[in-house]
N, C-alpha and C positions, 0 to 999 in steps of 0.2 A: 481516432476517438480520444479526445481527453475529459477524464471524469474526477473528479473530487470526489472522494472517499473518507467518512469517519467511521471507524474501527471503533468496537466498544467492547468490552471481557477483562480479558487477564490478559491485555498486551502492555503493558510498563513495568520495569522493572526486570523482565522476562527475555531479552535478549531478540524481543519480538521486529524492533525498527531495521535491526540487520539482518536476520533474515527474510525480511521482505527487501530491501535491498539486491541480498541476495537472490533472489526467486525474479525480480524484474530485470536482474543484468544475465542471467540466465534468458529468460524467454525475449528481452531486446526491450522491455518498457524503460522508458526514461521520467524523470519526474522526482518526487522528492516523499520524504515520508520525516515526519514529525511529532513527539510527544506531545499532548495540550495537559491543562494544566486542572482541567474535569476527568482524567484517566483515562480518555481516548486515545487516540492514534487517528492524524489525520493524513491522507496520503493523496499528491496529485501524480495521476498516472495518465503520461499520453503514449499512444502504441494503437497498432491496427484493431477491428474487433475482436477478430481471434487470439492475440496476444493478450486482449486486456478479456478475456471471458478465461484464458488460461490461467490468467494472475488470478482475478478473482475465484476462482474453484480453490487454487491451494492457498489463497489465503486465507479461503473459509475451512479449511483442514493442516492447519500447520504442522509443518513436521516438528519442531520445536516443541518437547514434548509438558515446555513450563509453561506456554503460550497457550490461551485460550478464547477465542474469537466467538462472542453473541451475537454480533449485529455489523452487519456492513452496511451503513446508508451511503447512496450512492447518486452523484447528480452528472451530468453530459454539463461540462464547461468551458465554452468553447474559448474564454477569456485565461486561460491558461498558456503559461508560453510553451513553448519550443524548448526544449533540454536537450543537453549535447549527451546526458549519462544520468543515474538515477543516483541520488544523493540523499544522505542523512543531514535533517536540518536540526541545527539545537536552538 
């Protein structure tokens, strides 16, 4: 599955980008996660359904406890590449 994801709360600033990072190279997502410049967080995640329904649950519950997540819109993109590892984009 790969989905495009925009993040919207208290994640900039917040130490929010790595630990989502961290939580996809944990569970095996690959994909990329990036500050925008409206205070979102946008993230492309590809990984199986169960990998990416596992990302999505604790992203909606960060352990990060400066981090705070409102809203995840979330779309199936199937024009997303292939990543070898999950990366922070600046």
């Amino acid at each position: 599955m790969k989905l495009h994801l925009n993040v919207s709360g208290r994640v900039q600033g917040v130490g929010f980008r790595y630990t989502t990072q961290q939580i996809a190279s944990e569970i095996g997502i690959t994909g990329t996660v990036k500050n925008e410049s409206d205070g979102t967080v946008t993230i492309e995640a590809v990984g199986t359904d169960k990998q990416i329904n596992q990302f999505l649950d604790q992203l909606k519950h960060p352990q990060n406890p400066f981090a705070k997540v409102e809203h995840i819109e979330q779309q199936e993109d199937a024009t997303i590449k292939d990543y070898e590892r999950f990366k922070v984009v600046y």
